[in-house]
Structure formats: C-alpha cells, structure tokens
C-alpha positions in Angstrom: 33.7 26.6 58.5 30.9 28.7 59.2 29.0 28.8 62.6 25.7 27.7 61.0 27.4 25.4 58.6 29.2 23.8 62.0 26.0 24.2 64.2 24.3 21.7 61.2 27.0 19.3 60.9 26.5 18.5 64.5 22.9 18.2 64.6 23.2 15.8 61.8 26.0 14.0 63.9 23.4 14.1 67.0 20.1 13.1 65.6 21.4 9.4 65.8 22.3 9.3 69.7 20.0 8.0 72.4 20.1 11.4 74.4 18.3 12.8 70.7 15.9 10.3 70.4 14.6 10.3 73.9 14.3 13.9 74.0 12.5 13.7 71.1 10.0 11.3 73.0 9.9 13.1 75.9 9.2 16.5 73.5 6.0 14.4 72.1 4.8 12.7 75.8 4.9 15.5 77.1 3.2 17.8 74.2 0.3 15.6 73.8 -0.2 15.9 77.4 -0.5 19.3 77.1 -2.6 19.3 74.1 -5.1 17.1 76.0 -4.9 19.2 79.3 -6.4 21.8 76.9 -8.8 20.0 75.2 -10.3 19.3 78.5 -10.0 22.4 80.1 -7.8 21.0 82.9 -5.5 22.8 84.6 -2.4 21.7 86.2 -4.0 21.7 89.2 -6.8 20.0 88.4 -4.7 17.3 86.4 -2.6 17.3 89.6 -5.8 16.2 91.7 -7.1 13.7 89.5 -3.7 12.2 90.2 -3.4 12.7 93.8 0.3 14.9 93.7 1.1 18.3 94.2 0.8 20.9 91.1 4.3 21.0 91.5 4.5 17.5 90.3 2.6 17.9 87.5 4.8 21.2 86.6 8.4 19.2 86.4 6.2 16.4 84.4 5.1 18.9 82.2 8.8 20.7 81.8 10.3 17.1 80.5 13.3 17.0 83.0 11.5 14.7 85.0 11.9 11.0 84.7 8.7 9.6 84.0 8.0 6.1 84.5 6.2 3.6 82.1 4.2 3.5 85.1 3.3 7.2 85.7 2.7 8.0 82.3 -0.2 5.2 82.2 -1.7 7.0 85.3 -1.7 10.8 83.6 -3.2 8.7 80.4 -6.1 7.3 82.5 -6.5 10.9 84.2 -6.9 12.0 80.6 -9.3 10.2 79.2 -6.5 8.6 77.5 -6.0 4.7 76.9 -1.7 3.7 76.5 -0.3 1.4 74.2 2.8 1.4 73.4 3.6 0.8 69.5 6.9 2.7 68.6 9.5 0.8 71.1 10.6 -2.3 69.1 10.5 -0.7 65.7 13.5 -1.1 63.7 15.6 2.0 63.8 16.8 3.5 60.2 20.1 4.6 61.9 21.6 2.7 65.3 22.0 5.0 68.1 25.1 6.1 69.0 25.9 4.9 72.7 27.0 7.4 75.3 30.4 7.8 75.0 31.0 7.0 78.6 32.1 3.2 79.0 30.8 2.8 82.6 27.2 3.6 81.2 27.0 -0.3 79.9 29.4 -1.1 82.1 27.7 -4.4 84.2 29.1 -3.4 87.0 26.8 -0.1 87.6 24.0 -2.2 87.4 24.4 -3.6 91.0 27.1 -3.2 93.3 26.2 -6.1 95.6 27.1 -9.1 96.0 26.3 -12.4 94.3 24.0 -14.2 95.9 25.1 -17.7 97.2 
C-alpha cells in the first residue's frame, strides 16, 4: 500500500472519533473568532482588554490548544458583538464516534476519587 493510499485510509478511519470531531469545532470557534476580530478591526490586544486577560490569553485561545469553556467562549462572543447559541450539540450524528481507546477515559472512577458521602 501506498503512503497516500495508507495516509487516506486512516483519515477516513479518523473522521468518526471524538478527538476529530472536536478539533473540527475548535478549528471553526476559533476561525470565526478570528474572522470577527477582523471585521472589527480588533487586535489581540484590544480583544484581550475588552475581556480583562493578558494578550497572552487571547493568543493560546486563538491557537486552539487551549480548553475553552462554554463559559469563556460566551464572554469572547459578547466582546464581539456576538450573541451564542448553541444549535449543533444534540444533533443526531450520521456516524457514532469512536471512543478513546483508553478504558479508564469512561472509567467512573476518574470522575471522583473521593469518598461517598454518608
């Protein structure tokens, strides 16, 4: 098998898992973010002071290796001009994911490691 013919086969294979998908989301959040930065004119500093953080901040946002929160993502909408809504999360999905391969990932126990309470 070819490299290119090998390369495709496991894009296909990929395009299904959840590590895909979000990246694809965070690729869009954080394109249109962009795109309305320049429509305004705004720089990252200036989006950075409407927001009260550091430019810095407003870099890793920007760079999509950051986590960013439902929460955060409202605030750089609102410092955009922007209204949220969300519309995309409960839609039926063509393909299932795949789930991480890792078993400890749904693993109950990683969610909290203390006790019961009594």
């Amino acid at each position: 098998m070819r490299l290119a013919e090998w390369f495709q086969k496991k894009l296909e294979e990929s395009k299904h898992s959840i590590v895909f998908i979000t990246e694809g989301v965070i690729i869009e959040i954080t394109e249109q973010i962009a795109l309305r930065m320049k429509e305004l004119g705004l720089k990252k500093k200036d989006l950075a002071e409407r927001l009260d953080v550091s430019k810095a901040h407003v870099t890793r946002l920007l760079q999509g290796n950051h986590n960013l929160s439902i929460r955060k993502l409202v605030e750089v909408a609102a410092a955009l001009g922007y209204g949220a809504r969300c519309n995309c999360a409960l839609r039926r999905a063509r393909h299932p994911f795949s789930p991480p391969r890792s078993p400890q990932a749904w693993s109950p126990s990683r969610r909290s490691r203390r006790s019961p309470s009594r």
